[in-house]
Every structure is written in C-alpha cells, then in structure tokens.
FIKOLZA-1660 file (N, C-alpha, C; in steps of 0.1 Angstrom, whole numbers, plus 5000, padded with zeros to 4 digits):
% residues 209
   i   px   py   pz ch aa at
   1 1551 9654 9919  A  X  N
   1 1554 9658 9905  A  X CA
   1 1568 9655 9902  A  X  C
   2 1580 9657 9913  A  X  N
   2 1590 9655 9907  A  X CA
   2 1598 9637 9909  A  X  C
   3 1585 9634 9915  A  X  N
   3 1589 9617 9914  A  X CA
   3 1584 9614 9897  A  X  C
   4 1571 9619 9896  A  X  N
   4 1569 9613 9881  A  X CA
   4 1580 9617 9869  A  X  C
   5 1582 9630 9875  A  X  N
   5 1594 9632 9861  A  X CA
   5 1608 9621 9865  A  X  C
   6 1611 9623 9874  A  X  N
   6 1625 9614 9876  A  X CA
   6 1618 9600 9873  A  X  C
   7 1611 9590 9874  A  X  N
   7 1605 9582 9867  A  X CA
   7 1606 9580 9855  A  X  C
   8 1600 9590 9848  A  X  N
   8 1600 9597 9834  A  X CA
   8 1621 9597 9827  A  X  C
   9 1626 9599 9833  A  X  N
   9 1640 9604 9829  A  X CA
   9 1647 9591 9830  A  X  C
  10 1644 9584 9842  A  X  N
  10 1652 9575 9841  A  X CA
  10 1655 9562 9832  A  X  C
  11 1643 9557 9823  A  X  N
  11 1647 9549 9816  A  X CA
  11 1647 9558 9802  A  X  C
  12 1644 9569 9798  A  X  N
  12 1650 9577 9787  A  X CA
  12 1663 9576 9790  A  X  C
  13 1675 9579 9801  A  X  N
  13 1687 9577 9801  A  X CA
  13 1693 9566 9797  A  X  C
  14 1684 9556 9807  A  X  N
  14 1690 9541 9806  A  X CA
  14 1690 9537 9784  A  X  C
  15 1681 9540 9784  A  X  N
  15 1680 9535 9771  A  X CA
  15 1690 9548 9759  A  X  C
  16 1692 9557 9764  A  X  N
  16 1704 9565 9755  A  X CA
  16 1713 9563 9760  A  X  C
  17 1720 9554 9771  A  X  N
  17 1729 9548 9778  A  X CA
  17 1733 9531 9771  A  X  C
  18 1724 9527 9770  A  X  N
  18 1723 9512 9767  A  X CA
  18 1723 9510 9751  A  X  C
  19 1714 9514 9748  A  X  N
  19 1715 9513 9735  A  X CA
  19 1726 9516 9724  A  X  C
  20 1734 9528 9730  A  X  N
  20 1745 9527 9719  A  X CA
  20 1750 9519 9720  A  X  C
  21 1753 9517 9734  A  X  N
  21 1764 9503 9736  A  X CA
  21 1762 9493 9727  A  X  C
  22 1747 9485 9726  A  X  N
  22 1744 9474 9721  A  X CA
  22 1747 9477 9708  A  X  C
  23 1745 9487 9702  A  X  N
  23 1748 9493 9685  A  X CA
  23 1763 9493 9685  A  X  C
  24 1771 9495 9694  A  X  N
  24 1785 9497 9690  A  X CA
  24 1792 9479 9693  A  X  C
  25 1783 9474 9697  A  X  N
  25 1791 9463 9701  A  X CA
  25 1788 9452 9688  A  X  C
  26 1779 9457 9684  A  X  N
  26 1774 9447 9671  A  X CA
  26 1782 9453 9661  A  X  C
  27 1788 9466 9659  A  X  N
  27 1794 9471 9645  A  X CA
  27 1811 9467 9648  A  X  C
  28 1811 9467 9664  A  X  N
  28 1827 9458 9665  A  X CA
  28 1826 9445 9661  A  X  C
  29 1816 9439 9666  A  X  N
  29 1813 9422 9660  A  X CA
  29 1814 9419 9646  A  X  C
  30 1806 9428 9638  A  X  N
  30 1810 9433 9623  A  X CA
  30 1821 9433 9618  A  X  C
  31 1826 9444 9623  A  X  N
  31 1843 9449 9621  A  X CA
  31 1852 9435 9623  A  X  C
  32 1852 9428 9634  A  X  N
  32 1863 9418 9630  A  X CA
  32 1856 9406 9625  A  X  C
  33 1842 9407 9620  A  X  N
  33 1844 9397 9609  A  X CA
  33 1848 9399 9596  A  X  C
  34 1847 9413 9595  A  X  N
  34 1853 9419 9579  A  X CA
  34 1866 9417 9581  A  X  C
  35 1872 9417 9589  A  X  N
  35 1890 9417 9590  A  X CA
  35 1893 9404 9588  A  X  C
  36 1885 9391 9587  A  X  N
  36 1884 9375 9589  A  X CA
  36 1892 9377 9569  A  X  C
  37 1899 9367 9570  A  X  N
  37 1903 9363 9559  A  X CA
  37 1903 9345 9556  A  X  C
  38 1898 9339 9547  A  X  N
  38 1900 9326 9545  A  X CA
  38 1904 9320 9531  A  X  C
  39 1908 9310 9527  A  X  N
  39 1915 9308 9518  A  X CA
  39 1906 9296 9519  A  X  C
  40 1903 9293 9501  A  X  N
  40 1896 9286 9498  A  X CA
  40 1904 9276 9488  A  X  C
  41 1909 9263 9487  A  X  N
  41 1920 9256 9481  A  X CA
  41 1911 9246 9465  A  X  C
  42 1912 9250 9454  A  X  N
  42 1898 9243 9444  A  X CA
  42 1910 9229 9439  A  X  C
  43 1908 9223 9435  A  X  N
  43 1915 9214 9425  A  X CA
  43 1917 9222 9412  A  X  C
  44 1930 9217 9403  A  X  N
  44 1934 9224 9389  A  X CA
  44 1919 9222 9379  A  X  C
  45 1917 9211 9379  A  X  N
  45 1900 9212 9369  A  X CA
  45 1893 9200 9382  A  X  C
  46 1880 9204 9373  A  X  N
  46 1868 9191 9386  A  X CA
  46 1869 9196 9398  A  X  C
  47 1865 9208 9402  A  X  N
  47 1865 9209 9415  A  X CA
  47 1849 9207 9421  A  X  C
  48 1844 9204 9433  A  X  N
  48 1825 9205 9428  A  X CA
  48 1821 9215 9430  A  X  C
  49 1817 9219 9421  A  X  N
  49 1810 9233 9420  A  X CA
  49 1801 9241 9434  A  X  C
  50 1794 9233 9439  A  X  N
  50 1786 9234 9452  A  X CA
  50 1796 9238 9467  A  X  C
  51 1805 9231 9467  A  X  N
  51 1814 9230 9476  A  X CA
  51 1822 9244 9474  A  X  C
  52 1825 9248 9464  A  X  N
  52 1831 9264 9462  A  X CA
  52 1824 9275 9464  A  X  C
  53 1811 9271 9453  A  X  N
  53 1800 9286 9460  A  X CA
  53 1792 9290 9469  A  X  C
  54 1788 9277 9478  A  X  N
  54 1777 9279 9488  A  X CA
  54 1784 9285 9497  A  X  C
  55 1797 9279 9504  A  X  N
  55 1805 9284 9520  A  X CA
  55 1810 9299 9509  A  X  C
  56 1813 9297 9503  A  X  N
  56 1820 9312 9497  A  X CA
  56 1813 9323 9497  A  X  C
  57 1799 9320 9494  A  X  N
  57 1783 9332 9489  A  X CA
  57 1787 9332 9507  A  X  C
  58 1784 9322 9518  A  X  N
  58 1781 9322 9530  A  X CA
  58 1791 9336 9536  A  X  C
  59 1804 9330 9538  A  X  N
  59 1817 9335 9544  A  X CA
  59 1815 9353 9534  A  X  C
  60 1812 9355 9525  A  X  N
  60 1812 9366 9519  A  X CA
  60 1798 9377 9525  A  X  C
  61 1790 9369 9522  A  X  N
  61 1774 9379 9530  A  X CA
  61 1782 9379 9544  A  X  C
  62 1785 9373 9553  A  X  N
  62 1791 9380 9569  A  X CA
  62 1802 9389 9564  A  X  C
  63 1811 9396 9556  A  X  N
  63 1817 9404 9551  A  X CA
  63 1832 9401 9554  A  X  C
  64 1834 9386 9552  A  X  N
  64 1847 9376 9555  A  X CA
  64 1855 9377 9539  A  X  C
  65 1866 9380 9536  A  X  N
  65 1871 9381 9526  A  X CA
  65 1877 9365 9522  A  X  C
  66 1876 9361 9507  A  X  N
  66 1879 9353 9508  A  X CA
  66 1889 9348 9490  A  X  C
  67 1895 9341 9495  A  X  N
  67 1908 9337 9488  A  X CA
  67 1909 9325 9476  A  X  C
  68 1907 9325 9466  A  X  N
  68 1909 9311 9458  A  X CA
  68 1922 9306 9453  A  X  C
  69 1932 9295 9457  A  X  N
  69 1937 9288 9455  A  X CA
  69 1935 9279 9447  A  X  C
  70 1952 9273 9440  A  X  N
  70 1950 9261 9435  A  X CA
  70 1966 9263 9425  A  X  C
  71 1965 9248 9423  A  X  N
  71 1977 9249 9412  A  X CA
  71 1981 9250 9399  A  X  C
  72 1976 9262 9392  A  X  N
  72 1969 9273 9383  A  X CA
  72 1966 9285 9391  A  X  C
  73 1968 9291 9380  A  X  N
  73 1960 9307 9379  A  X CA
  73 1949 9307 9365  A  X  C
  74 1948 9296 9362  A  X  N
  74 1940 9299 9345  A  X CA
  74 1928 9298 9355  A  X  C
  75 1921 9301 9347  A  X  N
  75 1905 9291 9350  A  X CA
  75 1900 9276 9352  A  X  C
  76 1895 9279 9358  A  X  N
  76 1892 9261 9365  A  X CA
  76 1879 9257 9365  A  X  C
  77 1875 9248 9361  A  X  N
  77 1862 9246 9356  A  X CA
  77 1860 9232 9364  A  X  C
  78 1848 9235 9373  A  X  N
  78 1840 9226 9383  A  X CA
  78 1835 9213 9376  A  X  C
  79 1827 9204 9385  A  X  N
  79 1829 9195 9375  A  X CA
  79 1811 9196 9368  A  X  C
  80 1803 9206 9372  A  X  N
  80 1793 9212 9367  A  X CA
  80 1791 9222 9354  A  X  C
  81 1802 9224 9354  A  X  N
  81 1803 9234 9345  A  X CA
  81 1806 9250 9352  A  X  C
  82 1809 9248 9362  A  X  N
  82 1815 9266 9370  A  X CA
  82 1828 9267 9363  A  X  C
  83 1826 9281 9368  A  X  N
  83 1845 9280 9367  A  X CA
  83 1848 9287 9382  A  X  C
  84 1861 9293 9382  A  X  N
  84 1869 9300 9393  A  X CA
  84 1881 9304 9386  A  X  C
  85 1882 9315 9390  A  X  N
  85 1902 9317 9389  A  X CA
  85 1907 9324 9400  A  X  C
  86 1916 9312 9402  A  X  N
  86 1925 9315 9416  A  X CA
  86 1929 9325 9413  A  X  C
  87 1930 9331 9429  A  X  N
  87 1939 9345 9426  A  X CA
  87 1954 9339 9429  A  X  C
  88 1956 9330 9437  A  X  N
  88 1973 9324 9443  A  X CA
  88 1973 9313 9443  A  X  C
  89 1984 9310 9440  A  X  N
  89 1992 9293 9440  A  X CA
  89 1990 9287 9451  A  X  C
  90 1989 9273 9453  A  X  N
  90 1990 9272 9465  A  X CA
  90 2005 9274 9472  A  X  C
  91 2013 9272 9463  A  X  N
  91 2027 9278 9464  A  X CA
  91 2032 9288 9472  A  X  C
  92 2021 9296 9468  A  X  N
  92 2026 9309 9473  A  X CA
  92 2017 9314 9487  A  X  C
  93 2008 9301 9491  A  X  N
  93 1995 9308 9502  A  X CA
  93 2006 9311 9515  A  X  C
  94 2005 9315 9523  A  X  N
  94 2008 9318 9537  A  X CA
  94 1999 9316 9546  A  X  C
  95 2003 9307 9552  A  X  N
  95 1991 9303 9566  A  X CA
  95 1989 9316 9572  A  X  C
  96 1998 9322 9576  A  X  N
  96 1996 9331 9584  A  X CA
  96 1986 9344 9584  A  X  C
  97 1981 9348 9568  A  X  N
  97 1976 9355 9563  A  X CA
  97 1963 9349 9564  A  X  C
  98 1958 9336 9574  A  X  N
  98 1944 9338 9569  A  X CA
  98 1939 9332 9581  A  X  C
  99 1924 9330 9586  A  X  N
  99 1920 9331 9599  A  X CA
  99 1914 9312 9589  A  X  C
 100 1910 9307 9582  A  X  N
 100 1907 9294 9579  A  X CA
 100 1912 9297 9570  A  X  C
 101 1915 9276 9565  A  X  N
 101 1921 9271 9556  A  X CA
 101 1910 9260 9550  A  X  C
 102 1907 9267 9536  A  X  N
 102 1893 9255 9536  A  X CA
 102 1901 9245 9521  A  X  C
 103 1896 9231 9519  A  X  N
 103 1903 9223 9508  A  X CA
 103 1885 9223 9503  A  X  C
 104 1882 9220 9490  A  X  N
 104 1871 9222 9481  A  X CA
 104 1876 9205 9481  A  X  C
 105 1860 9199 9477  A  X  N
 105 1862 9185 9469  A  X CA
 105 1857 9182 9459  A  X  C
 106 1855 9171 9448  A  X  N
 106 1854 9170 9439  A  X CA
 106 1863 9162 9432  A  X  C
 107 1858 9156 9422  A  X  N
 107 1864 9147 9417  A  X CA
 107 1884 9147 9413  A  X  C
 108 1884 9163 9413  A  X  N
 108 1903 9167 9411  A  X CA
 108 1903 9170 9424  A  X  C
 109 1894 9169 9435  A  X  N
 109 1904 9170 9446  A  X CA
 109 1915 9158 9453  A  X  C
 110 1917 9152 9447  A  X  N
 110 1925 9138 9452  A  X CA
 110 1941 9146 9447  A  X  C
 111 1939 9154 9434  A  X  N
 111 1956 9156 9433  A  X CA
 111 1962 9162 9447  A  X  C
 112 1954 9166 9457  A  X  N
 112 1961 9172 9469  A  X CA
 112 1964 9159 9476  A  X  C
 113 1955 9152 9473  A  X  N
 113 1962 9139 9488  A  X CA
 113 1971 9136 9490  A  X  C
 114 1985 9139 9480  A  X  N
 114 1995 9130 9485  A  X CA
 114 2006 9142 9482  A  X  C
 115 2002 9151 9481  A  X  N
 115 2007 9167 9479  A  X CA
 115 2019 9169 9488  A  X  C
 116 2028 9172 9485  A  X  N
 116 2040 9178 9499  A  X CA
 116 2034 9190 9499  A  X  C
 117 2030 9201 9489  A  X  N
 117 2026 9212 9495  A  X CA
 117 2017 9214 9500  A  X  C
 118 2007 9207 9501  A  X  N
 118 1993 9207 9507  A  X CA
 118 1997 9203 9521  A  X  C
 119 2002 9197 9521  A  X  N
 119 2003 9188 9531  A  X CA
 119 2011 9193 9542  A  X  C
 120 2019 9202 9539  A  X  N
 120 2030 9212 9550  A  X CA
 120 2022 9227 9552  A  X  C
 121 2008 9229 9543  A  X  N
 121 2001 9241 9543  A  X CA
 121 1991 9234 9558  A  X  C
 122 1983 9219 9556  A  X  N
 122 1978 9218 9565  A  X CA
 122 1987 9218 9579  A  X  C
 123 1999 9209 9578  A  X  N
 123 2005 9209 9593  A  X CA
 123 2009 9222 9596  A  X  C
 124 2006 9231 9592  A  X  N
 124 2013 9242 9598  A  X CA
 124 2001 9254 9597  A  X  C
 125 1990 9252 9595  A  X  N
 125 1977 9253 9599  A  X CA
 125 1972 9250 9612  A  X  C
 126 1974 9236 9616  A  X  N
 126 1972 9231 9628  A  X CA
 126 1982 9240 9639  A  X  C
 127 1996 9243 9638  A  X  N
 127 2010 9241 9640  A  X CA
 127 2005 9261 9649  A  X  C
 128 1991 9266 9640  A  X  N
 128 1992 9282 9643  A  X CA
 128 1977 9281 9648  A  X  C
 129 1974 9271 9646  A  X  N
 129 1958 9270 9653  A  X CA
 129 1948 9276 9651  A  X  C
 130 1947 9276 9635  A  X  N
 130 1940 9285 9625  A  X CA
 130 1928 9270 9622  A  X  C
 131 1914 9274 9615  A  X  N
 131 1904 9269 9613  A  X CA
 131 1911 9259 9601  A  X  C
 132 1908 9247 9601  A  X  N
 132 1912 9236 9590  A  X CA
 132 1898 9232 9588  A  X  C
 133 1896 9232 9577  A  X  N
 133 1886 9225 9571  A  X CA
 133 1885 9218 9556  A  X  C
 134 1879 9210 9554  A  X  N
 134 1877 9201 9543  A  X CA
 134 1864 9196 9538  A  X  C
 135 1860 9192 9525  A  X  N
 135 1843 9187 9523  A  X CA
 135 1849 9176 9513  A  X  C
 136 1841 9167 9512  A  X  N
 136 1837 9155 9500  A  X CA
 136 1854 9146 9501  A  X  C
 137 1859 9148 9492  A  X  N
 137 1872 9135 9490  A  X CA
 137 1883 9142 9500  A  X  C
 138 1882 9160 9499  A  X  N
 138 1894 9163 9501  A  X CA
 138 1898 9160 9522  A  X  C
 139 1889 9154 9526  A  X  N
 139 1895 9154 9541  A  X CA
 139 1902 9140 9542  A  X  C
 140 1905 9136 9529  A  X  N
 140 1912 9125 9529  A  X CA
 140 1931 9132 9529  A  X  C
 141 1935 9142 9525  A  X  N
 141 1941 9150 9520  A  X CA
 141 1947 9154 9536  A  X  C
 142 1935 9157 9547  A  X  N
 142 1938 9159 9560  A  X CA
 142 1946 9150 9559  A  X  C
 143 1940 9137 9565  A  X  N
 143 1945 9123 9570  A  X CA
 143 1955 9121 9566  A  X  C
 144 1961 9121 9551  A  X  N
 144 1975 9121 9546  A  X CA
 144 1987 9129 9554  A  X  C
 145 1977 9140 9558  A  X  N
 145 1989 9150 9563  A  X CA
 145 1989 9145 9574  A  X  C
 146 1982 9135 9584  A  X  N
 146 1985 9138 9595  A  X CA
 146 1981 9143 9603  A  X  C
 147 1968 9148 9600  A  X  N
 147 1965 9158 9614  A  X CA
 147 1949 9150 9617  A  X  C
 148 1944 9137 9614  A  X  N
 148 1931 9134 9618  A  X CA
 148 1933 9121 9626  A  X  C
 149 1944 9121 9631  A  X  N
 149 1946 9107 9641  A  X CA
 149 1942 9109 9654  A  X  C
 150 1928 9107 9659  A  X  N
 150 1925 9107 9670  A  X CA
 150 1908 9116 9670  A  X  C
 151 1909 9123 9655  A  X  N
 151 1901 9137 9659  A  X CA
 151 1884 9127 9649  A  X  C
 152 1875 9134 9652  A  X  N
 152 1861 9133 9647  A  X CA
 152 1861 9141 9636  A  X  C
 153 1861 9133 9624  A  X  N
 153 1856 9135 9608  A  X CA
 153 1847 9130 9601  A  X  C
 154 1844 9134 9589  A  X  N
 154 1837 9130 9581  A  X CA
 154 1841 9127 9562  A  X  C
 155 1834 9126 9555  A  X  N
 155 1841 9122 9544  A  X CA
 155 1834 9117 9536  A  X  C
 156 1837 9117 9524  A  X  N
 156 1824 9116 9513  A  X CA
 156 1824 9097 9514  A  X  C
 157 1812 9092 9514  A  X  N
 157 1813 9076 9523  A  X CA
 157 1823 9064 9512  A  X  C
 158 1827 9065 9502  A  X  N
 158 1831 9057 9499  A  X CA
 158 1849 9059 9501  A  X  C
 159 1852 9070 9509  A  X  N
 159 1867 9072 9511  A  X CA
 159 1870 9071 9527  A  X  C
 160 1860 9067 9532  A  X  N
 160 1861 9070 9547  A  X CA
 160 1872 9055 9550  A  X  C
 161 1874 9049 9546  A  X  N
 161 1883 9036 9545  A  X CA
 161 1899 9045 9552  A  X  C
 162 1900 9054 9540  A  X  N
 162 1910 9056 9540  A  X CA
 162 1916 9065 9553  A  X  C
 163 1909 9074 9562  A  X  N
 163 1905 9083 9572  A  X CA
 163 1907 9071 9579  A  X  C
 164 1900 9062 9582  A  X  N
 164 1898 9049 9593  A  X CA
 164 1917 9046 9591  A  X  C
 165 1923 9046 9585  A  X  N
 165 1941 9038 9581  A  X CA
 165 1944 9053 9588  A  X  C
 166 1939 9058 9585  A  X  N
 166 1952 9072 9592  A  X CA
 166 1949 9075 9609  A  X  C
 167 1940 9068 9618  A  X  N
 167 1934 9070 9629  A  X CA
 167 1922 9078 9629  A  X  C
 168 1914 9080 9618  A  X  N
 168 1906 9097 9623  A  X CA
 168 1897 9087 9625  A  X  C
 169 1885 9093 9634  A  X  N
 169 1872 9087 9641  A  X CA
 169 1864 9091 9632  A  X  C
 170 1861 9081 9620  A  X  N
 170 1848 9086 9613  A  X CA
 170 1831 9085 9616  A  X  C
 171 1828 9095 9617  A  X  N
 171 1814 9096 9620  A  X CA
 171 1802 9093 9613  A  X  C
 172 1812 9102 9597  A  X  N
 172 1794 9099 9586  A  X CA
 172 1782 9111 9589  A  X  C
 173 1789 9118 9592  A  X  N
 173 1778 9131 9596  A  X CA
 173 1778 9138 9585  A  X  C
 174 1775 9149 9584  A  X  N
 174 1769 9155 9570  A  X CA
 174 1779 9166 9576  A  X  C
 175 1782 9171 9580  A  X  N
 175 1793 9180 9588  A  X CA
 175 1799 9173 9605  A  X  C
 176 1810 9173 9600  A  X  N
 176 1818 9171 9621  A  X CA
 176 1828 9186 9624  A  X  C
 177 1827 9187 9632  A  X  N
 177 1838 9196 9640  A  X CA
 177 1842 9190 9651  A  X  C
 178 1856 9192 9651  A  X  N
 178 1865 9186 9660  A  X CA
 178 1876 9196 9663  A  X  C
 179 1874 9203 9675  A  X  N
 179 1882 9217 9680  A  X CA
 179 1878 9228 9664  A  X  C
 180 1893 9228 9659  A  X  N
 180 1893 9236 9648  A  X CA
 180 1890 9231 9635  A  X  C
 181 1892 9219 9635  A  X  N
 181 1892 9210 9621  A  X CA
 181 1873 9207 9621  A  X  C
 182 1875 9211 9609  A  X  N
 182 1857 9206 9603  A  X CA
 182 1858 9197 9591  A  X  C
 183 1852 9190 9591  A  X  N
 183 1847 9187 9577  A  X CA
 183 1835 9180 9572  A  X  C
 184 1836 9180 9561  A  X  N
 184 1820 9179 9552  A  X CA
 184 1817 9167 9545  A  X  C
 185 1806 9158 9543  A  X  N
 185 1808 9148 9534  A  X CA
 185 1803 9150 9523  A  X  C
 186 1800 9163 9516  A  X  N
 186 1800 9162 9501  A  X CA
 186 1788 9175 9499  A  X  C
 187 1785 9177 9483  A  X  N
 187 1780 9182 9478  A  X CA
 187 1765 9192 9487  A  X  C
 188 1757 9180 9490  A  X  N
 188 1746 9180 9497  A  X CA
 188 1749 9189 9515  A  X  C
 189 1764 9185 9517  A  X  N
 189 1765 9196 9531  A  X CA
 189 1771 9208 9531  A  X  C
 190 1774 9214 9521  A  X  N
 190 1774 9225 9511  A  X CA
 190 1776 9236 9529  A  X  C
 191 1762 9237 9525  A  X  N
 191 1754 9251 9532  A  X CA
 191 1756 9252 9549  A  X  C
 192 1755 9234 9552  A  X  N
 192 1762 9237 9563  A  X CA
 192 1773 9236 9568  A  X  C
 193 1778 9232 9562  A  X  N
 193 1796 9234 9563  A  X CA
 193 1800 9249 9558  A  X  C
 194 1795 9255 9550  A  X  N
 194 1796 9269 9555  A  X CA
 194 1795 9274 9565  A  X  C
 195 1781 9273 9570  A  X  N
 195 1778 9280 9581  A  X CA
 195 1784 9274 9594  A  X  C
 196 1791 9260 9597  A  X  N
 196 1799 9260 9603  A  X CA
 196 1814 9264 9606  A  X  C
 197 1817 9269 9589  A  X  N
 197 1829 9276 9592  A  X CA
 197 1827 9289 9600  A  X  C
 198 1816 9294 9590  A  X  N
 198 1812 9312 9597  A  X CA
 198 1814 9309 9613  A  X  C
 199 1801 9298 9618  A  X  N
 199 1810 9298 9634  A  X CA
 199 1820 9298 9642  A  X  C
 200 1826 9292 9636  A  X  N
 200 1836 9287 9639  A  X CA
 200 1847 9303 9640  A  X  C
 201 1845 9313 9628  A  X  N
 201 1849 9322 9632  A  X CA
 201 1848 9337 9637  A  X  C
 202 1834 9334 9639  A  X  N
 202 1826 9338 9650  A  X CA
 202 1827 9336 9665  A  X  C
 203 1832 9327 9671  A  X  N
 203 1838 9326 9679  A  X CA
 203 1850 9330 9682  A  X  C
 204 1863 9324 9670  A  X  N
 204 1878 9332 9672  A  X CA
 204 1872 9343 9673  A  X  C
 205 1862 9356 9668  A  X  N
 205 1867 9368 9667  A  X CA
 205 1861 9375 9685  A  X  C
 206 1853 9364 9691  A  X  N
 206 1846 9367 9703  A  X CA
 206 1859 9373 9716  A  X  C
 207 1862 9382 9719  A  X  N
 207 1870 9386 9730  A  X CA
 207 1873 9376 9743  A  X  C
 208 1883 9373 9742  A  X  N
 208 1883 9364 9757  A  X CA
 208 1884 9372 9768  A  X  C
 209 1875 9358 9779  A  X  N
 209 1871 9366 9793  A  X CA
 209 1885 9364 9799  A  X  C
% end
C-alpha cells in the first residue's frame, strides 16, 4: 500500500517541481525579449511600405520595442501610400541604445548610400556587435560603409553590381545572414527577413553556457 502511494506522489512532485521551472523559464525568455530594442532607419519620402510594416508588426508581436528613424521628423510617406513618423533623427540614434540596426528600402533609400551619418551609424554597429540588417536597395548603403567585404549578402538584383565592387559575396537569396549582418532582397522577403531578425535576437538574448 505504501509503495502505491509513494508511486502516486512521486511524479505529482516531479511535475510541481518541473513545471514551474519550464513556466518561469519561458516568462524569462519573454522578459528579455521585451527588453530587445531595435531601430528601424525609413528614407525622408519613398520608403517601401512592406519593408517597414511586416518586420515591425513581427519584432512588435514578440514584445521587441521598436524605433523609427530618418532624416525628418514630419511624416514620411512610403512609396505605396503609408506613412510613418520617425520618432528620431538619425542624427541623434545611438548604437548603443539598441540590440539591431535595421536600414528599410525603397526607392528613397539610396539617399543613405553615400551618407557619412549612416555610414559611421553602421561601422560602429559592427564596431559593438549589435544585429545589422538591410532589405531591397538599402544593403547597398552596407557595402558603401564597408562592412560587406568578405561577408554573404543579398540585394534587390539589379544593385547587386554594386555589393560585387565593395567585395560582398552576393548570393541572390531572398534573405542571407552572415554572423550578425542580414539582409533582404526586397519587398517580397518582407516576412522573412523579419522573422530572421526576431532570431537573430533570440539567440543574443539565449544565456551563454
């Protein structure tokens, strides 16, 4: 009789034993994805509208706070007809304040290409080993700065010329990641170039062994 009860008790423990754990370790998992901050960089007007809302709706439903950039504060109107209004200049972003650095593309994303401020936002992105990412024209904007000589990219296909002049290894994938740096070739990889940033910071927030 008192084997069936000890029987009986023991996985009632194990499981009021176990189970919280598994419940607390999932609301820490939570917790520092809410603490995730990223910065989202649009063009002054023409930004593509897809490229701003899909990774942004994404990075937002995991409870990742997120940042609109650009050079304005007015309203910015996609080249669909969206708008956005930045909350900060890119002037004024601070690398350090954010766990990714995402550039939006679209047809006004080229005024970053040849940007000194853009361009000292990315090297020193790299420089803190924070998430760099890019979609459609703007990973051309990387390459300018300097940071895709060597590494696996992608690019909206009629700019990829220019990625090939700076050293980056173009692939032509609909999303590449390469360590930290991601990027996207356009409109159509939207959803998963979101969801590759989300991993990407899904991982940073994973505890090292």
């Amino acid at each position: 009789m008192k084997k069936k009860t000890l029987w009986l008790v023991i996985p009632i423990l194990l499981v009021s034993i176990v189970l919280p754990a598994v419940v607390f370790s999932k609301q820490k998992e939570g917790e520092k994805m809410e603490e995730k901050r990223v910065v989202m960089i649009i063009a002054s007007k023409n930004f593509r509208d897809e490229e701003l809302q899909k990774p942004k709706s994404i990075l937002e439903k995991q409870g990742i706070k997120v940042v609109i950039a650009s050079t304005t504060k007015d309203v910015v109107t996609g080249m669909l007809g969206a708008t956005a209004k930045p909350d900060i200049l890119i002037s004024e972003l601070k690398v350090m304040d954010y766990d990714a650095i995402v550039f939006v593309g679209g047809g006004g994303a080229s005024e970053y290409w040849n940007d000194p401020i853009a361009h000292a936002i990315i090297q020193e992105a790299v420089k803190q080993g924070k998430i760099l990412c890019a979609i459609c024209i703007a990973p051309v904007t990387l390459a300018n700065a300097g940071v895709l000589k060597g590494k696996r990219a992608t690019v909206w296909p009629t700019e990829q010329d220019k990625l090939k002049a700076k050293g980056a290894l173009y692939t032509g994938k609909k999303v590449e990641v390469d360590g930290n740096i991601i990027t996207g070739s356009g409109p159509k990889a939207a959803k998963e170039f979101g969801k590759a940033i989300v991993k990407a910071l899904t991982a940073a927030a994973q505890p090292s062994e």
